[in-house]
N, C-alpha and C positions, 0 to 999 in steps of 0.2 A: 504493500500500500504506500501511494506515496499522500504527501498532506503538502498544499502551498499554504501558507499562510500572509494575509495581506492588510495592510493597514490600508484604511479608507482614504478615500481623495482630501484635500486642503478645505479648511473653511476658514470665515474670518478671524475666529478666535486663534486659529492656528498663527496665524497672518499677523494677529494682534501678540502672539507669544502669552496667551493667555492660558491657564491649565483647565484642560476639560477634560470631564468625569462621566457624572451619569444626567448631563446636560442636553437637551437631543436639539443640536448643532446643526443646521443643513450645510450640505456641500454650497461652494462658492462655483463661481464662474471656472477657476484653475481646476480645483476641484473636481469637477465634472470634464475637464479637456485630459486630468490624470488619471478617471478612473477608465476613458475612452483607452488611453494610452495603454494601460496596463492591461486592460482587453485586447487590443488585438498583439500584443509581446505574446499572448496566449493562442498568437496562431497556429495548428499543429501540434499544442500539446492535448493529448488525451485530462478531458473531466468530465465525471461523470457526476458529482453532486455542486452545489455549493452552500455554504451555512454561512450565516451572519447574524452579526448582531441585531436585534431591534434596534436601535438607536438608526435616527436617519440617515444620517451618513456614512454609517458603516451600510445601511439596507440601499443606501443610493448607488454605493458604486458594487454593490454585489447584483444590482436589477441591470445596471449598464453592461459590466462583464458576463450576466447569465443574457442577452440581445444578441450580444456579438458572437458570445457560446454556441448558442439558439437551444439554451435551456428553457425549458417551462417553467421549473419549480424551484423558490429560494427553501429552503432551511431555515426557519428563524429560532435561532436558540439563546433563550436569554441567557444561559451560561454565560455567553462569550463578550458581554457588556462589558462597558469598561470601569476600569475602578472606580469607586467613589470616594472622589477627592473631598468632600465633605468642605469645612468653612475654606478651604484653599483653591475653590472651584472656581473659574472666572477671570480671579485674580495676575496681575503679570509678575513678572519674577521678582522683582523689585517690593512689590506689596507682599507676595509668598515669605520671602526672606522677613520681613517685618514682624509678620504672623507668625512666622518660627521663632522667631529673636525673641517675643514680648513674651513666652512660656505658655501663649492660651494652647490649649488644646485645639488642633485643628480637625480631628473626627474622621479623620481616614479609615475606609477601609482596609483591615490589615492585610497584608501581604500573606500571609499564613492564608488566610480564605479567599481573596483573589485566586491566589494558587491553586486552592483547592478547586473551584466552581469549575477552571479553565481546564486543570486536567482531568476534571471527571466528565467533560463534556468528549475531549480529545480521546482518553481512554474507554469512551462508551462507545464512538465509530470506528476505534481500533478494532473491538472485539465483533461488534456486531452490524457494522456495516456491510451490506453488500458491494459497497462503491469502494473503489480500489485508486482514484484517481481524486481525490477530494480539496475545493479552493475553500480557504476559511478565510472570511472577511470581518474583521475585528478594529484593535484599538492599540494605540501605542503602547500602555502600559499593561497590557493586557497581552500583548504578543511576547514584551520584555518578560515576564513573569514567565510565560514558556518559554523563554528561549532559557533565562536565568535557571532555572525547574532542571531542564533537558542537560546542563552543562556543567551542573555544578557550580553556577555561581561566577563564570568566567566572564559570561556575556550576559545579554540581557539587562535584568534592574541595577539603573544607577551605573553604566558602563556604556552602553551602549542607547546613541540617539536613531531610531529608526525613523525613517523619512516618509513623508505621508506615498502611497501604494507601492510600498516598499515590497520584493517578493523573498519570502524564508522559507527555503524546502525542507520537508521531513520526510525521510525515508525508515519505515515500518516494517518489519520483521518479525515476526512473531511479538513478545513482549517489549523487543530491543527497538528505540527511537531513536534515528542518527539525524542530526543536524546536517546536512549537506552543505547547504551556505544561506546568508541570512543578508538583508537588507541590501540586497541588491535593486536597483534602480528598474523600471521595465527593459530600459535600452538593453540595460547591461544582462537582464534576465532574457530579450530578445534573443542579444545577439549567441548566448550558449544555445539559446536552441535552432539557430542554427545549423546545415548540414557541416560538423566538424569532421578534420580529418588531424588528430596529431602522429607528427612522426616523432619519436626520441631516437636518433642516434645514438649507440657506446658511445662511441668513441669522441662525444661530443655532450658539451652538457648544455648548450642551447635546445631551446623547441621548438617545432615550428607549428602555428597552429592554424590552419587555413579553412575561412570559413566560405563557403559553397551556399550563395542566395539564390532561390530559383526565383522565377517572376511574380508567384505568391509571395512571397516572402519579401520582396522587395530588393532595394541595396542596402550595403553592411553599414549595421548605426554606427556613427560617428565615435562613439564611447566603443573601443573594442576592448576585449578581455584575452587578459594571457591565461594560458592554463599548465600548472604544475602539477607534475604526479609525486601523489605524495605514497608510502608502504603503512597501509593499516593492518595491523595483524597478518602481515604475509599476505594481502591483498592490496591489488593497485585501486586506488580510486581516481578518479579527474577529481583536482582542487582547482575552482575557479578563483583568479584573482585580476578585482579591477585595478587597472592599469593608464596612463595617460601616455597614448604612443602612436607613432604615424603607422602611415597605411600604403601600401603599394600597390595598386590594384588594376586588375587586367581581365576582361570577358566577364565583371560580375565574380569574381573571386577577388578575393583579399589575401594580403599573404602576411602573416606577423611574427618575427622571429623574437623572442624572450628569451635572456640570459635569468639561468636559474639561481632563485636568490633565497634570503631568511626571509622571517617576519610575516609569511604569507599567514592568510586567516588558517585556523585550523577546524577540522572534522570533530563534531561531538557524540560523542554514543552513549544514551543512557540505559542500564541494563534494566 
């Protein structure tokens, strides 16, 4: 089973750096041109459900991406709402700090039950869904808390700022949840899907990774990704890593050669 997981398109509040909770926020103008975006990045990949939050904005760009799907039916699980920021709700970063500073009690939903609500939602269509290909359409802190959940604490809450219709794949195995790669951009989630072809050379530790656009799929987004292979337990996986690099390009292929480096994002597996 795989799981994407995506944060909703932009609204004002976002705009404003204002923190939204269990507010129901409509999409803005961007908003709606990102959740467009992030649907058709979704050209060619297999889905077969999608869930989202109730909240508008989370249900606005899951009604967009299930159009371009040409799905019938959303999922509305309230599970997957987003925290409640409680007296911190609204607020911009500037007043947030205030409200922490002065000692009030700001009334947050604890992260303990955030936690729980999201992975009992996650772990109820592990077991008993028949959808094997499934888009979940959520909330910033509400994805952070899975990712944070899934990792151990590496990523996600408090580490990691994810970008509104941000894509985080979850690959599904029996009990075992791997993080595949997380906040990635539509471009950037675009362009791995992609017809890829890598070569690794021994005798070379450059790679070459060339990405093959057919006429559906258009020409190669401008943001292109280098990809490293990383050895997880004696198996190879592609690690996507975005990258800021030129392009060579001939007949609708792109050609991108990456010297292999540290620091790239890492694979998480929770058993």
């Amino acid at each position: 089973m795989v799981i994407y997981l995506i944060r909703h398109g932009e609204t004002d509040w976002n705009r404003q750096n204002r923190l939204q909770g269990i507010e129901d926020i409509e999409l803005n103008e961007t908003g709606l041109l990102q959740s467009a975006d992030c649907a058709r990045a979704f050209h060619g990949v297999p889905v077969d459900c999608i869930l989202s939050s109730p909240l508008k904005r989370a249900k606005k760009t899951a009604d967009i991406m299930a159009e371009h799907l040409g799905l019938h039916d959303i999922l509305v699980e309230q599970g997957l709402t987003e925290r409640d920021f409680g007296k911190l709700s609204g607020l911009t970063l500037e007043a947030r700090e205030r409200l922490l500073e002065s000692g009030e009690d700001p009334m947050l939903e604890p992260k303990e039950d955030l936690t729980a609500r999201l992975m009992s939602v996650l772990n109820n269509y592990i077991a008993h869904s028949a959808c094997q290909n499934i888009v979940i359409v959520s909330h910033g802190a509400s994805i952070n808390a899975i990712l944070s959940h899934l990792s151990g604490g590496e990523i996600g809450t408090g580490k990691t700022i994810l970008k509104n219709t941000c894509v985080n794949k979850l690959s599904c195995h029996g009990q075992n949840v791997t993080i595949d790669f997380y906040n990635l951009t539509p471009a950037e989630f675009f362009s791995i899907n992609c017809k890829c072809k890598l070569n690794t050379p021994r005798q070379n530790r450059s790679h070459q990774l060339t990405l093959d656009t057919d006429g559906a799929a258009g020409a190669v987004c401008a943001k292109v990704v280098a990809a490293v292979r990383l050895r997880i337990r004696n198996q190879e996986r592609l690690q996507i890593v975005p990258l800021a690099c030129g392009i060579r390009a001939s007949s609708g292929v792109a050609h991108l050669t990456h010297q292999q480096r540290t620091g790239c994002p890492r694979l998480y597996t929770a058993q």
